[in-house]
PDB file as gemmi writes it, atoms N, CA and C in Angstrom:
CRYST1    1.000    1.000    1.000  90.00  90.00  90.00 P 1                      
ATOM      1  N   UNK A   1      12.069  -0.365 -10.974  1.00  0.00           N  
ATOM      2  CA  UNK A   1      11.195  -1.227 -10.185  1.00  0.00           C  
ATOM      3  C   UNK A   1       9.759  -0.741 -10.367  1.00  0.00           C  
ATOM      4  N   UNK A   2       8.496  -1.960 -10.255  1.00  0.00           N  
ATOM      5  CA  UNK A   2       7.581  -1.485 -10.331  1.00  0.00           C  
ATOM      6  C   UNK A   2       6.934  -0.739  -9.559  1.00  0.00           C  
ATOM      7  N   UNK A   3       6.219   0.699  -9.904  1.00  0.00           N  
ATOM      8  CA  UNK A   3       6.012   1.575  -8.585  1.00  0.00           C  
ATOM      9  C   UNK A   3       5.081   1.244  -7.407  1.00  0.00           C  
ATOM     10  N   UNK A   4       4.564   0.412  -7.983  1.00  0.00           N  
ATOM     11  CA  UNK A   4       3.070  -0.080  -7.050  1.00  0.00           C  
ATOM     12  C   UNK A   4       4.288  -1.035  -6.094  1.00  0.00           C  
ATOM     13  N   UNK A   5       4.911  -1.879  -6.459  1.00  0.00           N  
ATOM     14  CA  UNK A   5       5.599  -3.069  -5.019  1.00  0.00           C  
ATOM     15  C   UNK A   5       6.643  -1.899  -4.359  1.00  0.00           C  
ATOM     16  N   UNK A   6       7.386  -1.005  -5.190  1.00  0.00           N  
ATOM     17  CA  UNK A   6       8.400  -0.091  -4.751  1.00  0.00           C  
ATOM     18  C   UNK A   6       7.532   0.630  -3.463  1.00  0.00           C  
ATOM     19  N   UNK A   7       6.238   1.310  -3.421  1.00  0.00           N  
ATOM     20  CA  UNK A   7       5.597   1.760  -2.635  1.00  0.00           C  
ATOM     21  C   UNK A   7       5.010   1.011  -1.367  1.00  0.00           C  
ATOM     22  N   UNK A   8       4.455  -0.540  -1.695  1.00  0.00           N  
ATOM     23  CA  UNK A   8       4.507  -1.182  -1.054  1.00  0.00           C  
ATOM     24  C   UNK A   8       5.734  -1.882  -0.054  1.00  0.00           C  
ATOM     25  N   UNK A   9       6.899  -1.860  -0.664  1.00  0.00           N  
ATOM     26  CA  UNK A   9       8.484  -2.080   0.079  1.00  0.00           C  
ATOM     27  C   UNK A   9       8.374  -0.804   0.794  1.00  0.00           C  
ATOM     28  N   UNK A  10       8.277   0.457   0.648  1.00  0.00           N  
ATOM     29  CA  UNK A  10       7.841   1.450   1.784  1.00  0.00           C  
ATOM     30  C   UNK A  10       7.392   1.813   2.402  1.00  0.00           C  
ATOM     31  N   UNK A  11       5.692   1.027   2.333  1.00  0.00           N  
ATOM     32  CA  UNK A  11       5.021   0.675   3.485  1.00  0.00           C  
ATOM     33  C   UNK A  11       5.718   0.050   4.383  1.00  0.00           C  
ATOM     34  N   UNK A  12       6.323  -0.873   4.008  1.00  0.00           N  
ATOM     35  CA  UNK A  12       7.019  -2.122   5.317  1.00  0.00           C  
ATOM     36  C   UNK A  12       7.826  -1.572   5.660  1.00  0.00           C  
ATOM     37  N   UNK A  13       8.787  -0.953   5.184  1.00  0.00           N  
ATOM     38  CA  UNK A  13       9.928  -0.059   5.714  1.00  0.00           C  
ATOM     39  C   UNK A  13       9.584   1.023   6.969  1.00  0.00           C  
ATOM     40  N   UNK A  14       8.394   1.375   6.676  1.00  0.00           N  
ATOM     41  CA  UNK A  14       8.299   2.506   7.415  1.00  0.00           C  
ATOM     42  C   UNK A  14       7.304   1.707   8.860  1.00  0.00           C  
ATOM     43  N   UNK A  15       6.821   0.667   8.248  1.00  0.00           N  
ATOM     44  CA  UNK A  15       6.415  -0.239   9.332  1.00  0.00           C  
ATOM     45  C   UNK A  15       7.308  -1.203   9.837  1.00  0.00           C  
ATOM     46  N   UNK A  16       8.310  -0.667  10.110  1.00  0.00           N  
ATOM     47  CA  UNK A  16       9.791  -1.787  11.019  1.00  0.00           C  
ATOM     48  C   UNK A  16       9.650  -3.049  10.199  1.00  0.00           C  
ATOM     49  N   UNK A  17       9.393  -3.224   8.985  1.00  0.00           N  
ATOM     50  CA  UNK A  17      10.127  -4.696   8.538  1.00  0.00           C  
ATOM     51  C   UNK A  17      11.386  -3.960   7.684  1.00  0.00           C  
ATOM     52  N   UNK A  18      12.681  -5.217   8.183  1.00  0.00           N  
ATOM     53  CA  UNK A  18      13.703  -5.159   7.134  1.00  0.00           C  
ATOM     54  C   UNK A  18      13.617  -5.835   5.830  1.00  0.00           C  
ATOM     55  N   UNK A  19      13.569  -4.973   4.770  1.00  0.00           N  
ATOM     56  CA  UNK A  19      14.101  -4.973   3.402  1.00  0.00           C  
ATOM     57  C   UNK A  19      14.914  -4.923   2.850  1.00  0.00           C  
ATOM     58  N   UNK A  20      15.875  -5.486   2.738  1.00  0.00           N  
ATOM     59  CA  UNK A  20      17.101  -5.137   1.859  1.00  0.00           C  
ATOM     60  C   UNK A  20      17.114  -5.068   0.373  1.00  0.00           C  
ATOM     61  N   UNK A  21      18.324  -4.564  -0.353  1.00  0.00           N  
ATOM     62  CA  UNK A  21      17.930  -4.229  -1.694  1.00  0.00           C  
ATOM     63  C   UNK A  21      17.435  -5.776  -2.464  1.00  0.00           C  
ATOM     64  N   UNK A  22      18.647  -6.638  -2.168  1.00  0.00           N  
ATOM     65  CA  UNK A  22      18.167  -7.933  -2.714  1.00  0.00           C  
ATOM     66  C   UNK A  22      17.057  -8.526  -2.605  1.00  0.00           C  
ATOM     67  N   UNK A  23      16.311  -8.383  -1.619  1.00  0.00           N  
ATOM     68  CA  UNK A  23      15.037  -8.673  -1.126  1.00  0.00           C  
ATOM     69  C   UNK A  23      13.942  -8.230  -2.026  1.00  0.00           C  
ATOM     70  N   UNK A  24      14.015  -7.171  -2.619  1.00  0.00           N  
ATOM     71  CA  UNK A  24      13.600  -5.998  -3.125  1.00  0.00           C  
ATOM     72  C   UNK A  24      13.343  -6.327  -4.723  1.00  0.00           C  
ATOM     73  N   UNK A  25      14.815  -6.687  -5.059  1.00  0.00           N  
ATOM     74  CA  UNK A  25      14.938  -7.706  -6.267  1.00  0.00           C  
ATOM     75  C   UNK A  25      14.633  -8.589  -6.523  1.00  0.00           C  
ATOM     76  N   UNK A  26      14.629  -9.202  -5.212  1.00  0.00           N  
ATOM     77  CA  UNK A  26      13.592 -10.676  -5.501  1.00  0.00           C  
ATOM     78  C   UNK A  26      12.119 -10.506  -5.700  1.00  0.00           C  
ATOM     79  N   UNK A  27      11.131  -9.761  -4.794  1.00  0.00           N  
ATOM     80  CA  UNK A  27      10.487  -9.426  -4.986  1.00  0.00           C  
ATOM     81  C   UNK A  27       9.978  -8.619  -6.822  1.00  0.00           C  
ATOM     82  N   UNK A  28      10.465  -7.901  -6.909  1.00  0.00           N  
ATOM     83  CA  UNK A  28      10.502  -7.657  -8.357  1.00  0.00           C  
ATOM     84  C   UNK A  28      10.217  -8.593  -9.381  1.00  0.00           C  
ATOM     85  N   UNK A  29      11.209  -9.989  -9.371  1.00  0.00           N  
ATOM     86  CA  UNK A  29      11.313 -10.868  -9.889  1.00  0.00           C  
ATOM     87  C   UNK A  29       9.994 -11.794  -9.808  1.00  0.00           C  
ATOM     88  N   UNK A  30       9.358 -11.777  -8.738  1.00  0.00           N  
ATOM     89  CA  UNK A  30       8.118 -12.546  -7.979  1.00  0.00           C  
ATOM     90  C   UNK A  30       6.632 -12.276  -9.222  1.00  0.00           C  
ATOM     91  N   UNK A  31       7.208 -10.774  -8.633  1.00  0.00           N  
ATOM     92  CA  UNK A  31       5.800 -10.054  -9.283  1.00  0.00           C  
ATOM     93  C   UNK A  31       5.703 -10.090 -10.483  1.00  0.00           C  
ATOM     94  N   UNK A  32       6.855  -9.835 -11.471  1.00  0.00           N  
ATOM     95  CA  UNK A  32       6.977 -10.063 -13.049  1.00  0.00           C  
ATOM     96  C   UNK A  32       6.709 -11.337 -13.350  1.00  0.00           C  
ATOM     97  N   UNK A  33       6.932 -12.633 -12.791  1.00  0.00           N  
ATOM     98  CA  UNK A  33       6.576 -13.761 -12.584  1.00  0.00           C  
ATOM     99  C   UNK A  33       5.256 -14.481 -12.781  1.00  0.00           C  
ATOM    100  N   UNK A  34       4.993 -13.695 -11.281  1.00  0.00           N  
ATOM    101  CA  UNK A  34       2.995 -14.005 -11.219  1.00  0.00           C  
ATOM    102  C   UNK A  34       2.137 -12.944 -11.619  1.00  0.00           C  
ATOM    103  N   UNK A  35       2.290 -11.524 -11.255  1.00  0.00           N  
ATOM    104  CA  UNK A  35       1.613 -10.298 -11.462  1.00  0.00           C  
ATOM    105  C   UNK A  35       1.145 -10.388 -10.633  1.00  0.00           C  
ATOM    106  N   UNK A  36       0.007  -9.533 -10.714  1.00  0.00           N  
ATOM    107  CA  UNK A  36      -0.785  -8.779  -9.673  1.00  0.00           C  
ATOM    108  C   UNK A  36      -2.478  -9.560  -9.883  1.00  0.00           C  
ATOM    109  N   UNK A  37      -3.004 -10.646 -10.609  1.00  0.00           N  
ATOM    110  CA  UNK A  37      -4.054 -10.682 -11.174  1.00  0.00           C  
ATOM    111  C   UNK A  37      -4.624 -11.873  -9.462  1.00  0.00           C  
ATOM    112  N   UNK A  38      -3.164 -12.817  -9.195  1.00  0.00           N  
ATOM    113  CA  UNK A  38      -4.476 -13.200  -7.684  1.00  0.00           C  
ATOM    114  C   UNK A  38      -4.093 -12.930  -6.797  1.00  0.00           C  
ATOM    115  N   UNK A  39      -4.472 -12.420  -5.950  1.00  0.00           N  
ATOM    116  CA  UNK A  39      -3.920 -11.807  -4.516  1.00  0.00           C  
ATOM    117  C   UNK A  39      -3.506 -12.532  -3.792  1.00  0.00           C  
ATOM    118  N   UNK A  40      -4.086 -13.333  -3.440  1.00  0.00           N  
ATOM    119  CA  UNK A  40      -3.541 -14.838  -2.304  1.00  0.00           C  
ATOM    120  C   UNK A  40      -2.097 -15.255  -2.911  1.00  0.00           C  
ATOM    121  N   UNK A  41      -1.920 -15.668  -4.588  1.00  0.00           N  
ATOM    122  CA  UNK A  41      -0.092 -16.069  -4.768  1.00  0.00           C  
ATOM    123  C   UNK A  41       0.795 -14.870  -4.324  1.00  0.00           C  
ATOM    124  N   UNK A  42       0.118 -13.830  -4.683  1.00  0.00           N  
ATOM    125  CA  UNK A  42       1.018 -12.589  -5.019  1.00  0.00           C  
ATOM    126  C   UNK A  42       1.173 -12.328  -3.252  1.00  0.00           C  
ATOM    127  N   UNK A  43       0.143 -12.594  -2.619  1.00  0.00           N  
ATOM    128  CA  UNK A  43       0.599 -12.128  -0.752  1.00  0.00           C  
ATOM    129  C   UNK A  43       1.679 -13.352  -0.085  1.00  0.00           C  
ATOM    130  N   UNK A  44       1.623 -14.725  -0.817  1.00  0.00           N  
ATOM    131  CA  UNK A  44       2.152 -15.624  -0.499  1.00  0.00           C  
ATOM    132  C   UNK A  44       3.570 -15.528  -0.778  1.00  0.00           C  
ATOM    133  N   UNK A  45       3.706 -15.169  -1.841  1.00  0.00           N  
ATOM    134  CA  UNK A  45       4.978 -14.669  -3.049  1.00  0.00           C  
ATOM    135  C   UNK A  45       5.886 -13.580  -2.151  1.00  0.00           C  
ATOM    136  N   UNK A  46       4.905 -12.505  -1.918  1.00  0.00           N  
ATOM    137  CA  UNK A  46       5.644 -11.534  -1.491  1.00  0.00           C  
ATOM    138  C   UNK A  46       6.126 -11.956   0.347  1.00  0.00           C  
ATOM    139  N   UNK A  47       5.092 -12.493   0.579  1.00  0.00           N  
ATOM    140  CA  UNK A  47       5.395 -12.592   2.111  1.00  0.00           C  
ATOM    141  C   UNK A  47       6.681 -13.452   2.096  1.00  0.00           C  
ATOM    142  N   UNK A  48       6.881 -14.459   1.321  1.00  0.00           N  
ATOM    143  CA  UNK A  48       7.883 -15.596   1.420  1.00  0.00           C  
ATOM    144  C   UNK A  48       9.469 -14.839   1.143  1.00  0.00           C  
ATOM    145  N   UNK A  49       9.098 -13.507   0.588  1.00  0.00           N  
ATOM    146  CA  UNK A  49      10.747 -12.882  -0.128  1.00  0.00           C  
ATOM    147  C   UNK A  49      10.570 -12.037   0.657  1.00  0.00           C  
ATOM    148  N   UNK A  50       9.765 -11.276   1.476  1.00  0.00           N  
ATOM    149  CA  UNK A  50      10.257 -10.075   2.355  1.00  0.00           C  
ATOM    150  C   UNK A  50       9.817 -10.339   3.915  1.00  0.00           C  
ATOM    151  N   UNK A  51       9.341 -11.189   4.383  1.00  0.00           N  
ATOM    152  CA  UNK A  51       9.017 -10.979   5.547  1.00  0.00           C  
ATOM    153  C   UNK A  51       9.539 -12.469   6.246  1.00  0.00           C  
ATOM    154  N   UNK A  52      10.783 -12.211   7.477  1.00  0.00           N  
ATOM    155  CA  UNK A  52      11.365 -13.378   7.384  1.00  0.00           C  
ATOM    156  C   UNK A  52      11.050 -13.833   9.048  1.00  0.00           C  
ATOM    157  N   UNK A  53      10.824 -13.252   9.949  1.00  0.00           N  
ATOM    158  CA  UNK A  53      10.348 -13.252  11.083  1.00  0.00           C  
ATOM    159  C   UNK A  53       8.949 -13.511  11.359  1.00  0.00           C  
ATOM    160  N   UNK A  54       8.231 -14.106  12.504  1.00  0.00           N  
ATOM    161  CA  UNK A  54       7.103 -14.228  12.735  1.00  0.00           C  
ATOM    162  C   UNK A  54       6.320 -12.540  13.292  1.00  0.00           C  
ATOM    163  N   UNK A  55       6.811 -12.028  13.690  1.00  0.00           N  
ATOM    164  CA  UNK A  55       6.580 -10.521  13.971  1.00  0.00           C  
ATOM    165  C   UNK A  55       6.086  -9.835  12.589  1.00  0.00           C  
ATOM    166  N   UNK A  56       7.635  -9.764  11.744  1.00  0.00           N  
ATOM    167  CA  UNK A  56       8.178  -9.305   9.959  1.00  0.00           C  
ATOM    168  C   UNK A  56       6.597  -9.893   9.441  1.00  0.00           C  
ATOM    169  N   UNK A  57       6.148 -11.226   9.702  1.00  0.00           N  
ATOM    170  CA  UNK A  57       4.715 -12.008   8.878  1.00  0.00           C  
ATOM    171  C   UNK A  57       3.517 -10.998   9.456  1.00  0.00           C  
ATOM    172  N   UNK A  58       3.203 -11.081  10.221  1.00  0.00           N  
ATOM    173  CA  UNK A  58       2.176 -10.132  11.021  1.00  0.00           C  
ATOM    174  C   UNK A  58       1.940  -9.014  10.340  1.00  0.00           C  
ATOM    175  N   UNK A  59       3.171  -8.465  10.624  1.00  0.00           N  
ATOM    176  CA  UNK A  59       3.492  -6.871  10.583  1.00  0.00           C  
ATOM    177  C   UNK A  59       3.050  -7.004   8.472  1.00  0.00           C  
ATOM    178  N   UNK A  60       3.924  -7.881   7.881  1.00  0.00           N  
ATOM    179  CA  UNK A  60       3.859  -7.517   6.764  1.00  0.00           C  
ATOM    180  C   UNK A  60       2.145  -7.988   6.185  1.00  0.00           C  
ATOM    181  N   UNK A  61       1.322  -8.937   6.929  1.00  0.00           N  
ATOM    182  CA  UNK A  61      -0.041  -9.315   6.651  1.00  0.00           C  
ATOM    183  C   UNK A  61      -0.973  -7.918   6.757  1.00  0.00           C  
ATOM    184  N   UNK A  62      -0.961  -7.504   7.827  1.00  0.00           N  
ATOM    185  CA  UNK A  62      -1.457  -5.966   7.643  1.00  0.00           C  
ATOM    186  C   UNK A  62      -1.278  -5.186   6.878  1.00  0.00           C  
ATOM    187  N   UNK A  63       0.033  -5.089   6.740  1.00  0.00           N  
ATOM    188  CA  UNK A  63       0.121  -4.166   6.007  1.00  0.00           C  
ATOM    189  C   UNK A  63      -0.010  -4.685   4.375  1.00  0.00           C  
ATOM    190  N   UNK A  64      -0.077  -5.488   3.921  1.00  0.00           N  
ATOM    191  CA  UNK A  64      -0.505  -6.140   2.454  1.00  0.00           C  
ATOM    192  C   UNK A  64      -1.883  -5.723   2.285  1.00  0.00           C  
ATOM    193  N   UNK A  65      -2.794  -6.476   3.376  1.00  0.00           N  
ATOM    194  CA  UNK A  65      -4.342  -6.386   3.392  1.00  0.00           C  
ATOM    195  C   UNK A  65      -4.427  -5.144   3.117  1.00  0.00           C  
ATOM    196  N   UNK A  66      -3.951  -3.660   4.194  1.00  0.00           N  
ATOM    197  CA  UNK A  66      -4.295  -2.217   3.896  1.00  0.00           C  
ATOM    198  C   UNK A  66      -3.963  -1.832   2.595  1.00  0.00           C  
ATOM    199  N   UNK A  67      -2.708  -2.364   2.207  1.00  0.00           N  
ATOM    200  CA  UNK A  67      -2.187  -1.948   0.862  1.00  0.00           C  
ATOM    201  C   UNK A  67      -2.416  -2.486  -0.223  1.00  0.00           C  
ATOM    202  N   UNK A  68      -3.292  -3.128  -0.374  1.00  0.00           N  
ATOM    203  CA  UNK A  68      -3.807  -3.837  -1.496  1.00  0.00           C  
ATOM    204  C   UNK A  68      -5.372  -4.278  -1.613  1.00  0.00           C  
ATOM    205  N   UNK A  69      -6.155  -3.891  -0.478  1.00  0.00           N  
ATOM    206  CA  UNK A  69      -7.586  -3.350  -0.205  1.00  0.00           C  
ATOM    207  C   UNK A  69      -7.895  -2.282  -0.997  1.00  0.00           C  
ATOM    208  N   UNK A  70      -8.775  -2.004  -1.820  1.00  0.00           N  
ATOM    209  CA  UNK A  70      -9.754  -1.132  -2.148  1.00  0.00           C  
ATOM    210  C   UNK A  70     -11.227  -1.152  -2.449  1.00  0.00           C  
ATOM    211  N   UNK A  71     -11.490  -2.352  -1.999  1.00  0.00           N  
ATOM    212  CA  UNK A  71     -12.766  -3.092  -1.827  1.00  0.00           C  
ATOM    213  C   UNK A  71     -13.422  -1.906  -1.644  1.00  0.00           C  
ATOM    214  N   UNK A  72     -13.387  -0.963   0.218  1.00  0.00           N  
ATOM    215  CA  UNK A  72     -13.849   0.186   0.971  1.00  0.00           C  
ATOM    216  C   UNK A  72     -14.453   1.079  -0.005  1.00  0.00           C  
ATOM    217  N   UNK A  73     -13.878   1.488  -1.031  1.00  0.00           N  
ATOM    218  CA  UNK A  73     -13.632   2.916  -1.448  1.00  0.00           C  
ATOM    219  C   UNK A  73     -15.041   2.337  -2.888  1.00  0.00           C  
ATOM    220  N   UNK A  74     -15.558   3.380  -2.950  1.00  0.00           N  
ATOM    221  CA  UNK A  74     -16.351   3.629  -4.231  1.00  0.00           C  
ATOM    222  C   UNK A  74     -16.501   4.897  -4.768  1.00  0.00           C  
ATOM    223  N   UNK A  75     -16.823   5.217  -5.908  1.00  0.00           N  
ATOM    224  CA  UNK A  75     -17.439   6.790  -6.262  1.00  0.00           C  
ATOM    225  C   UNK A  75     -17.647   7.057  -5.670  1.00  0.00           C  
ATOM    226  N   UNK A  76     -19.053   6.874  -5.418  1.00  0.00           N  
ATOM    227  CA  UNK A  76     -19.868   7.997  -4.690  1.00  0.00           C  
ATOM    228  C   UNK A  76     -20.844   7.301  -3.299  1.00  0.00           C  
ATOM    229  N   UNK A  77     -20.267   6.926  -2.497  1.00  0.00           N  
ATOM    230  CA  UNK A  77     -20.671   6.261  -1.202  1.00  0.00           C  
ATOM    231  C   UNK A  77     -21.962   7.232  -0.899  1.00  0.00           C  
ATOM    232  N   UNK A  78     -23.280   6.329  -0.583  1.00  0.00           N  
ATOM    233  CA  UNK A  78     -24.283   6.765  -0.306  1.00  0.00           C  
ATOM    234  C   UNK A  78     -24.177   7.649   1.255  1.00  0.00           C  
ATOM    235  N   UNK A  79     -25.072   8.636   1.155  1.00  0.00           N  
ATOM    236  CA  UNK A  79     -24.151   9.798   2.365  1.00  0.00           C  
ATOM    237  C   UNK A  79     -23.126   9.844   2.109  1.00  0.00           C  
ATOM    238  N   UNK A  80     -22.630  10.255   1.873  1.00  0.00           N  
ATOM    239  CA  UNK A  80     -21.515  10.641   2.092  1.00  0.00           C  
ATOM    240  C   UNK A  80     -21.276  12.086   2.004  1.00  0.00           C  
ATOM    241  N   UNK A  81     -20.758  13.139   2.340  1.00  0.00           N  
ATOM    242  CA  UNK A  81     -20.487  13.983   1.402  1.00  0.00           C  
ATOM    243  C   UNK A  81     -19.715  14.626   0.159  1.00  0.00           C  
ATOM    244  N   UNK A  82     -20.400  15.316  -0.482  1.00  0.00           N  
ATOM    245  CA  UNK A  82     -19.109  15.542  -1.823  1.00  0.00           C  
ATOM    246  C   UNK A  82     -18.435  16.366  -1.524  1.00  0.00           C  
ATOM    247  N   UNK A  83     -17.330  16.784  -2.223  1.00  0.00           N  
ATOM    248  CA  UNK A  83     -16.143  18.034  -2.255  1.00  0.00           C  
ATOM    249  C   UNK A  83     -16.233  18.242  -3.514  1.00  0.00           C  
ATOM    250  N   UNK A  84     -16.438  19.571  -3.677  1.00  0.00           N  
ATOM    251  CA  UNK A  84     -16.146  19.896  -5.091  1.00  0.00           C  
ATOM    252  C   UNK A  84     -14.284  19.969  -5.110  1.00  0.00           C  
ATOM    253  N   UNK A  85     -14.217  20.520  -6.726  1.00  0.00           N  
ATOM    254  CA  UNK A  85     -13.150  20.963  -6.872  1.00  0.00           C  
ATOM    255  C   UNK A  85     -12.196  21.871  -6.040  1.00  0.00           C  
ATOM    256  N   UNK A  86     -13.221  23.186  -6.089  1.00  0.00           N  
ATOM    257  CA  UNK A  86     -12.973  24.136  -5.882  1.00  0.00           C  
ATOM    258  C   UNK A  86     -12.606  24.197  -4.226  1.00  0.00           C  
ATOM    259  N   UNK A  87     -13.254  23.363  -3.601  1.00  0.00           N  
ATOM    260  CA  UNK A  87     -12.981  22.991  -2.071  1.00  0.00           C  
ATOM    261  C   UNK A  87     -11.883  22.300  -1.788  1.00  0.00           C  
ATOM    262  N   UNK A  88     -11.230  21.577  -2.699  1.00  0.00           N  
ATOM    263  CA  UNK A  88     -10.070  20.944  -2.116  1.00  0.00           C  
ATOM    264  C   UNK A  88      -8.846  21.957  -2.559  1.00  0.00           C  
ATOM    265  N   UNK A  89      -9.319  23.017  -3.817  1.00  0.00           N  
ATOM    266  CA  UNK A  89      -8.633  23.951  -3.469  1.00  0.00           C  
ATOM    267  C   UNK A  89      -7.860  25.046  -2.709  1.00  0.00           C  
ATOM    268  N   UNK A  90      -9.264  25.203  -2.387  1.00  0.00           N  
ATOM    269  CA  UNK A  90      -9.236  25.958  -0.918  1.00  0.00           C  
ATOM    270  C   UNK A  90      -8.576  25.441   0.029  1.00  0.00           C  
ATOM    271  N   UNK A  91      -8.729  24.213   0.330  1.00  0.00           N  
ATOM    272  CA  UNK A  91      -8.149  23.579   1.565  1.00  0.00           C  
ATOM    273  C   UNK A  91      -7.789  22.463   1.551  1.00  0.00           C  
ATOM    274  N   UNK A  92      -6.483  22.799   1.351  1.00  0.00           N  
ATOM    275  CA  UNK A  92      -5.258  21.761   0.735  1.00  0.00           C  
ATOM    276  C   UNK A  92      -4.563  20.777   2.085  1.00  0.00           C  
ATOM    277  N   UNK A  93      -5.462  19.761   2.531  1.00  0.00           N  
ATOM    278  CA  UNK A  93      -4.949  19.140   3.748  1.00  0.00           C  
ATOM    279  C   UNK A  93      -3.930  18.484   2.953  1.00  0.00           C  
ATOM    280  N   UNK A  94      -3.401  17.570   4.109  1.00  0.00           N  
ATOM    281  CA  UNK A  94      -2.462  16.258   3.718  1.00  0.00           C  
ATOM    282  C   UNK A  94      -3.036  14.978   3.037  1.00  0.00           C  
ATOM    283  N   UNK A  95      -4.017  14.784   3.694  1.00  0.00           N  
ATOM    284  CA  UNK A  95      -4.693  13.656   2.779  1.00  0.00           C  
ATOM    285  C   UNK A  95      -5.142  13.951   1.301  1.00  0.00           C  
ATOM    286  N   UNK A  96      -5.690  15.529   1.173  1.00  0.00           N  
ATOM    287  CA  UNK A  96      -6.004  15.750  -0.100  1.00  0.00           C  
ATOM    288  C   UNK A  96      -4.977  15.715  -0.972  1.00  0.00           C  
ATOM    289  N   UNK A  97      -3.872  16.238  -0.325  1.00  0.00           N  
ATOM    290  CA  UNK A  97      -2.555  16.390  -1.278  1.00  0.00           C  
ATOM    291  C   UNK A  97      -1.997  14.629  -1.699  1.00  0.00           C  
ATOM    292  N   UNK A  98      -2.481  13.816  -0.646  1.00  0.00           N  
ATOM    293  CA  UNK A  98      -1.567  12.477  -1.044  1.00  0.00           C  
ATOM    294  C   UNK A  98      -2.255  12.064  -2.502  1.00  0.00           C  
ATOM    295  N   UNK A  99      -3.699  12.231  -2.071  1.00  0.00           N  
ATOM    296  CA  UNK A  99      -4.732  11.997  -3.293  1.00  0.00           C  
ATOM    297  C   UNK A  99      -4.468  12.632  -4.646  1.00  0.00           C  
ATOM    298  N   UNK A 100      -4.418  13.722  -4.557  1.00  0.00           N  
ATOM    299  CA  UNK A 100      -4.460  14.645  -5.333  1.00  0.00           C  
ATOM    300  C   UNK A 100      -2.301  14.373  -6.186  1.00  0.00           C  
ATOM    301  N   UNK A 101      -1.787  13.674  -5.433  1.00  0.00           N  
ATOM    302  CA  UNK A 101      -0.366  13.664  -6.171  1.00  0.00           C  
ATOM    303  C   UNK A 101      -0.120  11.892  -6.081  1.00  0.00           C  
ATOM    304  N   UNK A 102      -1.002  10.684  -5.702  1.00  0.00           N  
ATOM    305  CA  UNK A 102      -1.105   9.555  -6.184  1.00  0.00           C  
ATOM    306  C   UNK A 102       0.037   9.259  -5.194  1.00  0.00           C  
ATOM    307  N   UNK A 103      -0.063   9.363  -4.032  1.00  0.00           N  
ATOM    308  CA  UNK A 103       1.420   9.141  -2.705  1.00  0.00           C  
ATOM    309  C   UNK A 103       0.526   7.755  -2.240  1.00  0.00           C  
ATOM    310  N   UNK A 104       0.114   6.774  -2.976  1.00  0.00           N  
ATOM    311  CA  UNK A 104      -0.544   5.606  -2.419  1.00  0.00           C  
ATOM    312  C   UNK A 104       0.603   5.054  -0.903  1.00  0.00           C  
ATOM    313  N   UNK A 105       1.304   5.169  -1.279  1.00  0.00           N  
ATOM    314  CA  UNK A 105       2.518   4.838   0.404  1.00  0.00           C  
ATOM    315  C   UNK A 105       1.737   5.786   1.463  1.00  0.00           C  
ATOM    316  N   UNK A 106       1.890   6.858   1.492  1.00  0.00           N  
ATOM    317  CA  UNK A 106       1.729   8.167   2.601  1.00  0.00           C  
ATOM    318  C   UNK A 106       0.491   7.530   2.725  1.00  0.00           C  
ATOM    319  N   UNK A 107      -1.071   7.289   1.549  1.00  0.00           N  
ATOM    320  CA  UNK A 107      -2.102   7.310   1.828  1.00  0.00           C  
ATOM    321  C   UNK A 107      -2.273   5.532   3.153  1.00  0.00           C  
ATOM    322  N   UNK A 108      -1.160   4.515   2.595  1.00  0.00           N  
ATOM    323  CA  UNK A 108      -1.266   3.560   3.130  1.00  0.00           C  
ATOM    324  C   UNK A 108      -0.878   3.621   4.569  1.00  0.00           C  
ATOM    325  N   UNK A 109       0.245   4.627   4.972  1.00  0.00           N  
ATOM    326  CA  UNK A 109       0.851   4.880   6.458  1.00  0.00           C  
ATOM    327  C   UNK A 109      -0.488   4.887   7.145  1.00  0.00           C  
ATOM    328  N   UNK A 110      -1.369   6.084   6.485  1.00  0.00           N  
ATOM    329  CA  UNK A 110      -2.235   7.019   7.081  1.00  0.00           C  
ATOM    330  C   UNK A 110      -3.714   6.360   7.477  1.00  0.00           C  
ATOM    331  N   UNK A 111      -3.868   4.905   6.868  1.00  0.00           N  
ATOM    332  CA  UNK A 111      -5.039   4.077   6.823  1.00  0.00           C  
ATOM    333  C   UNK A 111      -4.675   3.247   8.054  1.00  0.00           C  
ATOM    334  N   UNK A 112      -3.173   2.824   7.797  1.00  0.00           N  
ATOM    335  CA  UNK A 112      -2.599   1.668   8.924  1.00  0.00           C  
ATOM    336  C   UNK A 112      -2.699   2.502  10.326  1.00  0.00           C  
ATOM    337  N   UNK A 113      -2.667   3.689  10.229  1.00  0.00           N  
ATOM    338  CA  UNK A 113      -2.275   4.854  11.948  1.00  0.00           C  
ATOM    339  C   UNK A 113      -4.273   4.933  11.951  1.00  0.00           C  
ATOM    340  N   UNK A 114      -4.860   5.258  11.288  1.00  0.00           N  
ATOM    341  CA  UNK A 114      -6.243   5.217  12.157  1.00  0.00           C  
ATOM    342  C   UNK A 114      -6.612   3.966  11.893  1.00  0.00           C  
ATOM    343  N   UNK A 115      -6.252   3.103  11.742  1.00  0.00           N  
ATOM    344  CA  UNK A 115      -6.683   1.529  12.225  1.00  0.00           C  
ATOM    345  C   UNK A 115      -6.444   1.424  13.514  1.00  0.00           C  
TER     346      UNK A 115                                                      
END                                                                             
């Protein structure tokens, strides 16, 4: 399965929507289908094969938007501060580690909990 929707099926999972494997497969099927190139089919696509409740729609709209947002994020955000290397060495939080090992799921939990 592709890792990017596989991660995304674990966002929802871990956000109380049911997934089942077939679901899962369908989805698969969706995405090989349309891809990833417009967001609106691909949220329509996916919402229509995994989210079957009006709650399941909600729940899974958030969590699409967080998980498929990167609008936010740039290089080098004016102010901001930098981290070198050598600093995230030193101090190996959880967020650095999700970053630092590409856990886009963990990083998505962690965007949806300080929302």
């Amino acid at each position: 399965m592709d890792r990017i929707l596989e991660e995304f099926i674990s966002v929802l999972r871990i956000s109380d929507v049911r997934v089942s494997v077939s679901e899962s497969i369908d989805a698969m099927h969706a995405v090989q289908f349309i891809g990833y190139g417009n967001r609106e089919v691909l949220k329509d696509s996916l919402s229509s094969v995994l989210a079957k409740s009006t709650a399941e729609k909600e729940i899974f709209n958030e969590c699409f938007d967080c998980f498929f947002s990167f609008d936010g994020f740039s290089d080098k955000e004016a102010g901001a501060p930098q981290i070198s290397d050598m600093e995230i060495q030193q101090e190996p939080f959880t967020l650095t580690r999700m970053l630092a090992s590409g856990d886009s799921a963990g990083l998505t939990v962690l965007m949806i909990e300080g929302a």
